[in-house]
Biopython code that builds the backbone (N, CA, C, O; Angstrom):
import numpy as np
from Bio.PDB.StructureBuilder import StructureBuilder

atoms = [
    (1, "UNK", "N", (0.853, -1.164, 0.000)),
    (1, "UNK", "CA", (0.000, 0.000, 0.000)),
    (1, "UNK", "C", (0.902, 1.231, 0.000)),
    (1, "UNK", "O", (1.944, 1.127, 0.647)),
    (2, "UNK", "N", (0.617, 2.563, -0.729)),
    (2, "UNK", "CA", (0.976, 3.399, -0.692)),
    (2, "UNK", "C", (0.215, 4.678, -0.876)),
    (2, "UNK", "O", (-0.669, 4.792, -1.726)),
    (3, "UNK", "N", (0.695, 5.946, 0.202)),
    (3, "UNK", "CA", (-0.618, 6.955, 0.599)),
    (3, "UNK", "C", (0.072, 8.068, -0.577)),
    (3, "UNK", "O", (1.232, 8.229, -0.956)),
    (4, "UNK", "N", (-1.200, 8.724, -0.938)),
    (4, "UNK", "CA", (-0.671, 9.889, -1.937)),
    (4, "UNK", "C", (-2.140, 10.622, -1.787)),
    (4, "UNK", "O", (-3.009, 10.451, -0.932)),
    (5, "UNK", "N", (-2.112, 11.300, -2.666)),
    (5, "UNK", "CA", (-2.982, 12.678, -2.727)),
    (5, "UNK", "C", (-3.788, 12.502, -3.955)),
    (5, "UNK", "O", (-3.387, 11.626, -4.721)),
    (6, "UNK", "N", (-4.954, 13.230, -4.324)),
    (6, "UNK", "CA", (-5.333, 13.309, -5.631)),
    (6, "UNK", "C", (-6.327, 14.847, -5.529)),
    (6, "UNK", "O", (-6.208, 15.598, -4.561)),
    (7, "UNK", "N", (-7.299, 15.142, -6.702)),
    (7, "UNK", "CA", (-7.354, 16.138, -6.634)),
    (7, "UNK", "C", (-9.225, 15.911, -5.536)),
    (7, "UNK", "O", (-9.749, 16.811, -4.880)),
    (8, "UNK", "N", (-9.698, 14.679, -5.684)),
    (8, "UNK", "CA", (-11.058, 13.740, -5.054)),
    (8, "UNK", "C", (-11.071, 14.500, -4.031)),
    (8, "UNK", "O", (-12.078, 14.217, -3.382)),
    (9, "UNK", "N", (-10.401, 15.438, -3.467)),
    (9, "UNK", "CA", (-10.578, 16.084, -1.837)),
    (9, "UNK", "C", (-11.756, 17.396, -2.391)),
    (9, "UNK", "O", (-12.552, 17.913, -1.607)),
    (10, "UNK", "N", (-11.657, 17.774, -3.873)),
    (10, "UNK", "CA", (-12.336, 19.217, -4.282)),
    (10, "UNK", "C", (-13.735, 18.576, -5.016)),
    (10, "UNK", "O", (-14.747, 19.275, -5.041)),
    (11, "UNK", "N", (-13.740, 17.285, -5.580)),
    (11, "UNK", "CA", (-14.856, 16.425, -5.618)),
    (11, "UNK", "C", (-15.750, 16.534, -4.997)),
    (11, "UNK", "O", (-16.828, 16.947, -5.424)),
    (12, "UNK", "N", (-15.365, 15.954, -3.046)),
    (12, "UNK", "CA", (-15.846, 14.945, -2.511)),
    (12, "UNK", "C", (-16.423, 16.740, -2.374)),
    (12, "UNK", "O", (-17.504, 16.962, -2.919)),
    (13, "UNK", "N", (-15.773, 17.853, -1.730)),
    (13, "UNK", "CA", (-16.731, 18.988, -1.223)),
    (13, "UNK", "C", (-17.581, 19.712, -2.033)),
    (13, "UNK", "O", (-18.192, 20.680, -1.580)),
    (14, "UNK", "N", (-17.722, 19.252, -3.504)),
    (14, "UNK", "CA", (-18.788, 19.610, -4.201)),
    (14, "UNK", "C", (-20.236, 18.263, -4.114)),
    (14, "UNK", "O", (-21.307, 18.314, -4.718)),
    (15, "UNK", "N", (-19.785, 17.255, -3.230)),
    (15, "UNK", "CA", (-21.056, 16.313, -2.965)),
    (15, "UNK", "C", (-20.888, 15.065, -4.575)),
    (15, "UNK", "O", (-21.822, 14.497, -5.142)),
    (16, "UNK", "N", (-19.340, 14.982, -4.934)),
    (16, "UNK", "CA", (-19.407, 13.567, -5.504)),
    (16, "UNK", "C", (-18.543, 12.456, -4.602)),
    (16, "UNK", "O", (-17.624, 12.647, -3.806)),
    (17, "UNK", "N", (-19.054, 11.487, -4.942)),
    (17, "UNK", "CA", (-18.282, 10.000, -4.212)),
    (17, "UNK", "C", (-16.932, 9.899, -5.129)),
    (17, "UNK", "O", (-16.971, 9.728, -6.348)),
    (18, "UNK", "N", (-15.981, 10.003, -4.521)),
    (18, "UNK", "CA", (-14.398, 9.850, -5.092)),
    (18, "UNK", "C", (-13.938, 8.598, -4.024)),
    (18, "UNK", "O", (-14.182, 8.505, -2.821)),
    (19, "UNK", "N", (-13.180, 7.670, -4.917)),
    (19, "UNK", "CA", (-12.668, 6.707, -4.076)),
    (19, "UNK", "C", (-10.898, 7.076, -4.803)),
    (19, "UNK", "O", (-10.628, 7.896, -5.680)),
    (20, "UNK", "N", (-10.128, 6.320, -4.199)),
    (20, "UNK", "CA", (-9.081, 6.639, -4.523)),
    (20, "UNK", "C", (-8.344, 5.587, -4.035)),
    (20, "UNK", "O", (-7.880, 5.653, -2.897)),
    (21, "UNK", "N", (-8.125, 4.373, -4.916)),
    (21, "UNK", "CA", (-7.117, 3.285, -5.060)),
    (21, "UNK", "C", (-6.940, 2.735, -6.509)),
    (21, "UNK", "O", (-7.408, 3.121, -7.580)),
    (22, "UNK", "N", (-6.191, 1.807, -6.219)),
    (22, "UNK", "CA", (-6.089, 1.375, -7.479)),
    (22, "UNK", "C", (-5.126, -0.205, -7.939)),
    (22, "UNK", "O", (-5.040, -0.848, -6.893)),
    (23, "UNK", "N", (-4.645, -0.734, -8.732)),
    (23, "UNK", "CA", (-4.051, -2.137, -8.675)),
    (23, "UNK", "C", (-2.614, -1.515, -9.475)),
    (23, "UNK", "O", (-2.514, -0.754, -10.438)),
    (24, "UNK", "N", (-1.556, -2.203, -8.612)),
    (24, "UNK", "CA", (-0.091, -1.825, -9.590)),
    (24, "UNK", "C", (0.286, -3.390, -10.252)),
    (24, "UNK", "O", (-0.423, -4.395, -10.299)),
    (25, "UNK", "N", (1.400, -3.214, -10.636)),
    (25, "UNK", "CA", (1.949, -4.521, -11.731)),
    (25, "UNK", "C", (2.809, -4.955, -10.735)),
    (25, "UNK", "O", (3.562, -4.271, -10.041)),
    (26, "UNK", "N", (2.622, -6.214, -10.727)),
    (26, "UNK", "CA", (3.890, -6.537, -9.751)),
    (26, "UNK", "C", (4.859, -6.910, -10.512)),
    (26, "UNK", "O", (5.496, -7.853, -10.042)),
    (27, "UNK", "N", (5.307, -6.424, -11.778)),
    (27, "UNK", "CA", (6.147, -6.655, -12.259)),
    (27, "UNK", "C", (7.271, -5.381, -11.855)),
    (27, "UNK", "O", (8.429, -5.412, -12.274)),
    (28, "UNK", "N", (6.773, -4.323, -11.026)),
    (28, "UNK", "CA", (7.326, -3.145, -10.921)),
    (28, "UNK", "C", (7.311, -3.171, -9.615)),
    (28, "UNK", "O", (6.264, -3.363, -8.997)),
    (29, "UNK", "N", (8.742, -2.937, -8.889)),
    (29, "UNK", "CA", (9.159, -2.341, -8.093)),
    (29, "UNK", "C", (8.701, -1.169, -7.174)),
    (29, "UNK", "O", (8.791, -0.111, -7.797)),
    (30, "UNK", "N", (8.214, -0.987, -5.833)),
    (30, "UNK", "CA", (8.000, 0.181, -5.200)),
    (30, "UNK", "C", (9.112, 1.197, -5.550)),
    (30, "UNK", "O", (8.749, 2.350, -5.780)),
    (31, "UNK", "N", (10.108, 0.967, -5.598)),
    (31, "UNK", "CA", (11.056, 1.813, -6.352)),
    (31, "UNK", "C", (11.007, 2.334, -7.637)),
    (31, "UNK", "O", (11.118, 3.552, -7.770)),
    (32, "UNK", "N", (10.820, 1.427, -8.864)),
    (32, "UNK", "CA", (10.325, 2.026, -9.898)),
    (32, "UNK", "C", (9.120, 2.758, -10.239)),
    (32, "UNK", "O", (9.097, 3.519, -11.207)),
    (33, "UNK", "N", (7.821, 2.503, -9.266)),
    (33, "UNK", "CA", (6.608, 3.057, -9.114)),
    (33, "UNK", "C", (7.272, 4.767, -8.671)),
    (33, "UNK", "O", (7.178, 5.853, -9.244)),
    (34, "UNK", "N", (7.917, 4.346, -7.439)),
    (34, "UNK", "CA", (8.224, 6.053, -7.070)),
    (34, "UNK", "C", (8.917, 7.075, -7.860)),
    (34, "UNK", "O", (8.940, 8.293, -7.686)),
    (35, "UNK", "N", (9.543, 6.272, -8.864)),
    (35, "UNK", "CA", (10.421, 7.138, -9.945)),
    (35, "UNK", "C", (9.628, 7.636, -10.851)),
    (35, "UNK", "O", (10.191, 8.496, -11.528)),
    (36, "UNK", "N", (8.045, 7.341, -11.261)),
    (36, "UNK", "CA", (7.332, 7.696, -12.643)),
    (36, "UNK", "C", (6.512, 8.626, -11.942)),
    (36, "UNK", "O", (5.872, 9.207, -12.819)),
    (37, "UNK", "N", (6.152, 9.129, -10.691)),
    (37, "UNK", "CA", (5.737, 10.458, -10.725)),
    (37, "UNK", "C", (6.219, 11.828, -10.619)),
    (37, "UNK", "O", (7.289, 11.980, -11.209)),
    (38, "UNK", "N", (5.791, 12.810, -10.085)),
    (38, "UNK", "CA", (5.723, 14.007, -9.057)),
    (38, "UNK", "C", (7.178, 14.398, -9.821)),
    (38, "UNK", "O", (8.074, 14.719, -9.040)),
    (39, "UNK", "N", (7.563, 14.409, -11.463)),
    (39, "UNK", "CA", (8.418, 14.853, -11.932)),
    (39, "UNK", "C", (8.192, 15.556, -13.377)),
    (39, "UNK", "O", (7.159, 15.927, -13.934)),
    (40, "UNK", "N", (9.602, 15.599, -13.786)),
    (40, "UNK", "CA", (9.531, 16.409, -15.346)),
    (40, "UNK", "C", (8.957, 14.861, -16.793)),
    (40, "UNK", "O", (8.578, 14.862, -17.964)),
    (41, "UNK", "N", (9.239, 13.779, -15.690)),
    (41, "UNK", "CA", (8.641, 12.959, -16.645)),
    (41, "UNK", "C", (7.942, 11.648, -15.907)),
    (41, "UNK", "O", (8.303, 10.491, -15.693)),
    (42, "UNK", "N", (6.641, 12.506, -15.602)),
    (42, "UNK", "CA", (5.799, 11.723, -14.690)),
    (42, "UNK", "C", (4.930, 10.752, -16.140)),
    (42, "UNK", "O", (4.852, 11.064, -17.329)),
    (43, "UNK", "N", (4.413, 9.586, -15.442)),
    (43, "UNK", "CA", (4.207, 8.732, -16.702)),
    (43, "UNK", "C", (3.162, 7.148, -15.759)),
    (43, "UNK", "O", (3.334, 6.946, -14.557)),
    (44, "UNK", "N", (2.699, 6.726, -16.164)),
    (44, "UNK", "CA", (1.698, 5.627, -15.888)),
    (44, "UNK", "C", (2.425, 4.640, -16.390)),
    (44, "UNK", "O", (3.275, 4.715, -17.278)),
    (45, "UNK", "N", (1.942, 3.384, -15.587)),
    (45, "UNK", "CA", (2.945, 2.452, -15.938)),
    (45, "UNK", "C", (1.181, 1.554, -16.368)),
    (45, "UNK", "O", (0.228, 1.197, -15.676)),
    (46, "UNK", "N", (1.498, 1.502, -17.830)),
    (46, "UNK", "CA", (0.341, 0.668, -18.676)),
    (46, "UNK", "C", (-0.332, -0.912, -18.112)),
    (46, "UNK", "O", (-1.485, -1.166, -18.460)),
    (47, "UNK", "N", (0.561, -2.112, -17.094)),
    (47, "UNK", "CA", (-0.014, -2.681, -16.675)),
    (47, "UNK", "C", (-0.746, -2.203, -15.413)),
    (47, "UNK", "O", (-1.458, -3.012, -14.819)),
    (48, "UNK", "N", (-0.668, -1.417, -15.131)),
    (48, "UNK", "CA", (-1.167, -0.806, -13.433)),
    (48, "UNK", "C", (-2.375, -0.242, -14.294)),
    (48, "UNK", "O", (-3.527, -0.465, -13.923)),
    (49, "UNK", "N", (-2.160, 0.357, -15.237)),
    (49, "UNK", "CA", (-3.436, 1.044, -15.639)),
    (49, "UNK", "C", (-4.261, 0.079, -16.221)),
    (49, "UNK", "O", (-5.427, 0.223, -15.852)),
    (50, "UNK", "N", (-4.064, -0.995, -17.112)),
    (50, "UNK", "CA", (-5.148, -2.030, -17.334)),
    (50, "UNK", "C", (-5.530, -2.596, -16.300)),
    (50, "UNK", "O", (-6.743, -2.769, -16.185)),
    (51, "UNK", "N", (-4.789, -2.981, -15.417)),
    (51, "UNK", "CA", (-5.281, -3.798, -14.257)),
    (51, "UNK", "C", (-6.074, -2.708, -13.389)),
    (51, "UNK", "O", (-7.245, -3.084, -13.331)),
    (52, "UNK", "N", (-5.915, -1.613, -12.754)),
    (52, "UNK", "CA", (-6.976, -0.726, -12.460)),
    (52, "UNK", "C", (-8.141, -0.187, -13.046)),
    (52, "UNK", "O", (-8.973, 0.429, -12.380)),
    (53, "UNK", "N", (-8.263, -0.431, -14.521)),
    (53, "UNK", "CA", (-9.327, -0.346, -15.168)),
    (53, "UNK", "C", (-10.112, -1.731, -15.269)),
    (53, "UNK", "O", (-11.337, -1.687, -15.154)),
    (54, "UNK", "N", (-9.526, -2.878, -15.463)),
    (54, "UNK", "CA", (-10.185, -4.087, -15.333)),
    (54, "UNK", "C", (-11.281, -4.101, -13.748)),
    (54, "UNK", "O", (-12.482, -4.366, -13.701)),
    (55, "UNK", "N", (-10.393, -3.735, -12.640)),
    (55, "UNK", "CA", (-10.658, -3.379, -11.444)),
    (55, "UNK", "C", (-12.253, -2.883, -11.569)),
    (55, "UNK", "O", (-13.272, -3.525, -11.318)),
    (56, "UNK", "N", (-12.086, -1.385, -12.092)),
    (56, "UNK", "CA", (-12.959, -0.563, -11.866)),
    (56, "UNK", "C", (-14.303, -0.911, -12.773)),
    (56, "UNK", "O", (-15.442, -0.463, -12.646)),
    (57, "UNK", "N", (-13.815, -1.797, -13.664)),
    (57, "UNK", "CA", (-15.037, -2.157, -15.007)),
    (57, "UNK", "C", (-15.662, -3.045, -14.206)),
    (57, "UNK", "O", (-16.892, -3.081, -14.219)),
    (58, "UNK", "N", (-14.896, -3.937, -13.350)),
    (58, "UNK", "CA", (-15.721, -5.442, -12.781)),
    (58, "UNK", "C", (-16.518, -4.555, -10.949)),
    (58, "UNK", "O", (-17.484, -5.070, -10.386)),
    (59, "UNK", "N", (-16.157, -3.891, -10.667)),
    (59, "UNK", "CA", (-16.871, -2.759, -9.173)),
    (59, "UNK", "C", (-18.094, -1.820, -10.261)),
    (59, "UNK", "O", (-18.999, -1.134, -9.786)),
    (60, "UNK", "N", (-17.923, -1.943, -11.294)),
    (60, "UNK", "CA", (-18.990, -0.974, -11.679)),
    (60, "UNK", "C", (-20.163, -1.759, -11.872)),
    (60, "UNK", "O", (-21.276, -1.413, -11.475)),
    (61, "UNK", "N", (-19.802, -3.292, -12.756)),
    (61, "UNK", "CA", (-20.343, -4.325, -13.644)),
    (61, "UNK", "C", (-20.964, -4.893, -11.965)),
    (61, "UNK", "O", (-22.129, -5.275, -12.075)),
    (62, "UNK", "N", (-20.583, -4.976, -10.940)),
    (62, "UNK", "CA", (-21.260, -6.266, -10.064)),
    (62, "UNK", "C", (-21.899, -4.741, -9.067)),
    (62, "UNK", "O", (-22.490, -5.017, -8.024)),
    (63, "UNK", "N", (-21.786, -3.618, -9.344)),
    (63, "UNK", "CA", (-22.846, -2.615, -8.216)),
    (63, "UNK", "C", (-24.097, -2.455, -9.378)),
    (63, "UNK", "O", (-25.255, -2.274, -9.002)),
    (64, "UNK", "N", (-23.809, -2.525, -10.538)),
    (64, "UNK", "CA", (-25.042, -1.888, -11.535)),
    (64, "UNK", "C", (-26.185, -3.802, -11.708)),
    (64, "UNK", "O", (-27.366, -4.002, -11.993)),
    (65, "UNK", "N", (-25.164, -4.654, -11.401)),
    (65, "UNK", "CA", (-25.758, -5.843, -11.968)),
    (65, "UNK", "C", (-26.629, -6.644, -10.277)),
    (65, "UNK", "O", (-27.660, -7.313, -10.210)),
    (66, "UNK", "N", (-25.616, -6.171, -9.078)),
    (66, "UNK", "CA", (-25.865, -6.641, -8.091)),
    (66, "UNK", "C", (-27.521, -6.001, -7.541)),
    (66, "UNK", "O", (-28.006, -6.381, -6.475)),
]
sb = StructureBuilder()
sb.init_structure("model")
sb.init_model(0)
sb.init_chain("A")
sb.init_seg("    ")
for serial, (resi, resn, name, xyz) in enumerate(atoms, 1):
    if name == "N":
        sb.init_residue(resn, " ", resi, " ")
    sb.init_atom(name, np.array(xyz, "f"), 0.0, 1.0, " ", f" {name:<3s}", serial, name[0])
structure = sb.get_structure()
């Protein structure tokens, strides 16, 4: 697990539901994770992002279906 920030704090006080997690690659290093942000070449690491979108498609698919 790792704590960070997003912008969901200016969301949540206009009255939307912001959650804020997500799935990384375990092919990547907590070390290499910490190197791709909060810089001149901040960047997403493409299995973290499919796997957090798979995530979020199957939490959407079993609250709309449940």
């Amino acid at each position: 697990m790792t704590v960070g920030a997003t912008d969901a704090r200016f969301f949540r006080r206009l009255g939307s539901t912001s959650y804020g997690f997500g799935l990384f690659s375990t092919a990547m290093t907590m070390e290499d994770y910490g190197t791709m942000f909060h810089g001149d070449d901040e960047r997403v690491d493409t299995e973290s992002l499919r796997l957090s979108t798979e995530m979020w498609e199957a939490l959407g698919h079993d609250l709309l279906e449940g």
